[in-house]
Every structure is written in structure tokens, then in C-alpha cells.
C-alpha positions as CSV (number, residue, x, y, z in Angstrom):
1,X,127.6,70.4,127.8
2,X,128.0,70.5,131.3
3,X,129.1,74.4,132.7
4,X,131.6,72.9,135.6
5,X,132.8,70.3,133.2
6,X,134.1,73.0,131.2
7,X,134.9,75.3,133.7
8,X,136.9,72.5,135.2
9,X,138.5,72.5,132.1
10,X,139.5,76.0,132.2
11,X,141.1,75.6,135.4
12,X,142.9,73.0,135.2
13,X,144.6,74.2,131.6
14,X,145.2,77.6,133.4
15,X,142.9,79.9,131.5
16,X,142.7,83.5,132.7
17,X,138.8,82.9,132.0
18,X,135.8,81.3,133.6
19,X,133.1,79.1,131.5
20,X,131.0,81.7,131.5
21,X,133.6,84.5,130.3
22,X,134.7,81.6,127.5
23,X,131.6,81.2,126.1
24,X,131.0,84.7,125.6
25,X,134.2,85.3,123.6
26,X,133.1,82.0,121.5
27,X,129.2,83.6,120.8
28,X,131.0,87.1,120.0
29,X,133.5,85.5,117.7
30,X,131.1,83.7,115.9
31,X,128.5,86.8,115.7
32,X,130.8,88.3,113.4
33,X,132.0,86.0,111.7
34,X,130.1,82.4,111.6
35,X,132.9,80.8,110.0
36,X,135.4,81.3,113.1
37,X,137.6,78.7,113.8
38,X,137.7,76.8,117.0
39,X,141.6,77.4,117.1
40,X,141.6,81.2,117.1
41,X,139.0,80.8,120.2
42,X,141.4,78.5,122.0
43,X,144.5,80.6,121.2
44,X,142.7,83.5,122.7
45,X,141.6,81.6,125.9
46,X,145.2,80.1,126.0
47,X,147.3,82.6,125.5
48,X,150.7,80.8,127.0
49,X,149.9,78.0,124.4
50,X,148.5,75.0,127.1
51,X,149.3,71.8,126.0
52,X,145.5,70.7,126.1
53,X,145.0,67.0,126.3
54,X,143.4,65.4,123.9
55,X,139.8,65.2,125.8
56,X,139.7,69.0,127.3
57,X,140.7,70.3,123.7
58,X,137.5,67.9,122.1
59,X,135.1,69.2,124.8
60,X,136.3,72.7,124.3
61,X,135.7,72.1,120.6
62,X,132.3,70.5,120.7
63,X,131.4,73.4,122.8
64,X,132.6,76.1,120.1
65,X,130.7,73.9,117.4
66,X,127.4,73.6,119.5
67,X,127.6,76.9,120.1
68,X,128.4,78.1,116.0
69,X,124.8,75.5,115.7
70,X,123.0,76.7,118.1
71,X,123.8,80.3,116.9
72,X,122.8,79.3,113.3
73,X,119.4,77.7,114.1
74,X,116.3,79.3,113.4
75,X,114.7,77.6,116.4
76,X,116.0,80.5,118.6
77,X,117.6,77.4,120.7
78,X,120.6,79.9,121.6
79,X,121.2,80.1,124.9
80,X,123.9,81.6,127.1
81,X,126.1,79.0,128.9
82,X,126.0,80.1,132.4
83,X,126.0,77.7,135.6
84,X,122.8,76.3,136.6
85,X,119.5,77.3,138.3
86,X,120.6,75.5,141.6
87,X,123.6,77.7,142.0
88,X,123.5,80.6,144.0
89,X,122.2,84.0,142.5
90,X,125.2,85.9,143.0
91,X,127.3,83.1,141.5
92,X,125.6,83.1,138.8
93,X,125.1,86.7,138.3
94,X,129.1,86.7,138.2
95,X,129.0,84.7,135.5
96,X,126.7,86.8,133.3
97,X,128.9,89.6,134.2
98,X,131.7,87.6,132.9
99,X,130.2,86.0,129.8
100,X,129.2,90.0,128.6
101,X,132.8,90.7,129.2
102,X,134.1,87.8,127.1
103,X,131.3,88.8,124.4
104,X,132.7,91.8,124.2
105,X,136.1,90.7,123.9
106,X,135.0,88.4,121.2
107,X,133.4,90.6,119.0
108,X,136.1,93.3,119.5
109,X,138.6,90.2,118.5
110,X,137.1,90.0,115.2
111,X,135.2,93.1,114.1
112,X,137.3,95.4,111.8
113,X,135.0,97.1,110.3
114,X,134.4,101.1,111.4
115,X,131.1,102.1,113.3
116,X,128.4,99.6,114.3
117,X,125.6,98.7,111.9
118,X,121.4,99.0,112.9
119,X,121.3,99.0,116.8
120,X,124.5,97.5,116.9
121,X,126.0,100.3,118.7
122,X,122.9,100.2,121.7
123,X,123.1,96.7,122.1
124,X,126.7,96.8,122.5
125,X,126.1,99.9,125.2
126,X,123.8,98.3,127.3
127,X,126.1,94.3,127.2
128,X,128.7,97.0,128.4
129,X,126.6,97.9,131.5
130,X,125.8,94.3,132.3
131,X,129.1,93.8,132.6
132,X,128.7,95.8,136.0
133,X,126.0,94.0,137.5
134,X,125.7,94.2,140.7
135,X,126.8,90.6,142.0
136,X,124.6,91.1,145.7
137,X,121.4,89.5,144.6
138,X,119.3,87.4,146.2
139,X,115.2,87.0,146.3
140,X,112.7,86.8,144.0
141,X,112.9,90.1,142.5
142,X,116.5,89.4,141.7
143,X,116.1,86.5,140.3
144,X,113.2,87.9,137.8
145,X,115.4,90.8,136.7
146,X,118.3,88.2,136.1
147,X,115.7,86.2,134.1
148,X,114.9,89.5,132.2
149,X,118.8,90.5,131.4
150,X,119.6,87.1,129.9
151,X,116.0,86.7,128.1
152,X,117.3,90.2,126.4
153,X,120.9,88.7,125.9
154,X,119.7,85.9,124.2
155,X,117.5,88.2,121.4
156,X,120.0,90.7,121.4
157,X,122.8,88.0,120.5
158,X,120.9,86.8,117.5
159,X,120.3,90.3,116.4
160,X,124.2,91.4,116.6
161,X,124.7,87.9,114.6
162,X,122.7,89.1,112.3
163,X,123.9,92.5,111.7
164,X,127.3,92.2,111.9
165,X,127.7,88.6,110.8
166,X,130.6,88.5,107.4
167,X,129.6,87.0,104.7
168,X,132.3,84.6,103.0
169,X,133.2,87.1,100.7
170,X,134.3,89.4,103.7
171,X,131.4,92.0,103.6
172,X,129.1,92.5,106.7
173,X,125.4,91.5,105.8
């Protein structure tokens, strides 16, 4: 998937979110619960019920499902759908900002159970921080530490998944 495709997408439907921020909800919906459905996602991202045409609402989809794959493979091929290298720093810096905020939101979305399990409650503190990033970057040591923060998103994601993650009978795992 393309990240302006999508974002274009977004846009166009009148979503309050970027592609970034979307995606996030989508990884922290399905961290708790790997059975989500694509339709609670898109009722979330579309609160004024948009009439989607037929193709946004498939890519959206596909996205969700790659994602719930992606998120389920042992190949640790999970990775955080943010815009790409040749975009400016700060652009993209944005967008991790937003995609910890829609994590967040995802997980909070879906997670009823009280108190955080394992390191739950660390990892959650320190997404919460990233969410504050400071979006005037630029230069190579920027770029490295950027590199570093979504390296540790990444590992951190698959962790949550798997310690917060409902089973089908509805207990946490």
C-alpha cells in the first residue's frame, strides 16, 4: 500500500485523521484484539458515516487486513505505515507523532480490561511521550534517533500484541 494513496483517501472522505494516525488506530485495535473487524476501524475513522465508494472502502480494507497479517506473522514483517524515506524529516516525524496518537486511541477503543499486563503499562508511557515529538528535525542525528523510535515501535507493538491480545473466548493471553 501506498501511504499518499491512502492518505488521499482520508482526505477526500473527510476523515479527522491522517494515514499515519489511521493506521495506528488499526495496529492498536488489532493488538487487542486480532479478530477486529475492518468496520469498527472505519466507523471510528468515519464518524459522520462517509459514504465510501466502493474502491476507497476496498483499499482501506486491504490495508486493515495487511495490517491484522502482517501483525500475525512470525517474520517480524510489521512495520509502521508512515510516508516515505524521501519525504522530509519533519513531515514524517509528524506522522509518527500521529500514528502513536491513533495507537493509543486504538487500543483505548478496545481494551476493557483494568490495569495493563507485563510491561504493558511502560510501553504504553513511553508511545505517550512520542506522541510529543519534537517535529523540528533535520540532519543526520535526527534522522538516526527517528530510525531508533520506530525500530523500538515496531518491537514494542508486537510485544503489546502479545500481551494484551484476547483470545476468542474473551480472556487476555
Amino acid at each position: 500500500m501506498v501511504y499518499q494513496i491512502i492518505n488521499t483517501i482520508l482526505e477526500r472522505n473527510d476523515a479527522d485523521v491522517s494515514a499515519a494516525e489511521a493506521h495506528g488506530m488499526a495496529v492498536g485495535m488489532l493488538c487487542v484484539n486480532g479478530q477486529a473487524e475492518s468496520d469498527h476501524w472505519l466507523k471510528e475513522l468515519f464518524k459522520d458515516d462517509a459514504d465510501l465508494g466502493d474502491e476507497d472502502q476496498a483499499a482501506l480494507v486491504k490495508l486493515f487486513e495487511q495490517t491484522r497479517k502482517l501483525l500475525a506473522s512470525g517474520a517480524f514483517e510489521f512495520d509502521l505505515f508512515l510516508p516515505d524515506d524521501d519525504v522530509f524529516l519533519d513531515e514524517r516525524v509528524q506522522a509518527l507523532s500521529s500514528w502513536c496518537q491513533g495507537f493509543l486511541f486504538g487500543i483505548g477503543s478496545v481494551y476493557t480490561a483494568s490495569g495493563w499486563p507485563g510491561d504493558a503499562a511502560e510501553i504504553l508511557k513511553d508511545i505517550t511521550e512520542f506522541t510529543r515529538l519534537d517535529e523540528e528535525a533535520e540532519g543526520e542525528e535526527d534522522e538516526n534517533a527517528f530510525m531508533e523510535v520506530t525500530e523500538y515501535l515496531r518491537s514494542a507493538v508486537l510485544l503489546l500484541r502479545d500481551e494484551l491480545n484476547i483470545n476468542t473466548d474473551g480472556t487476555v493471553h
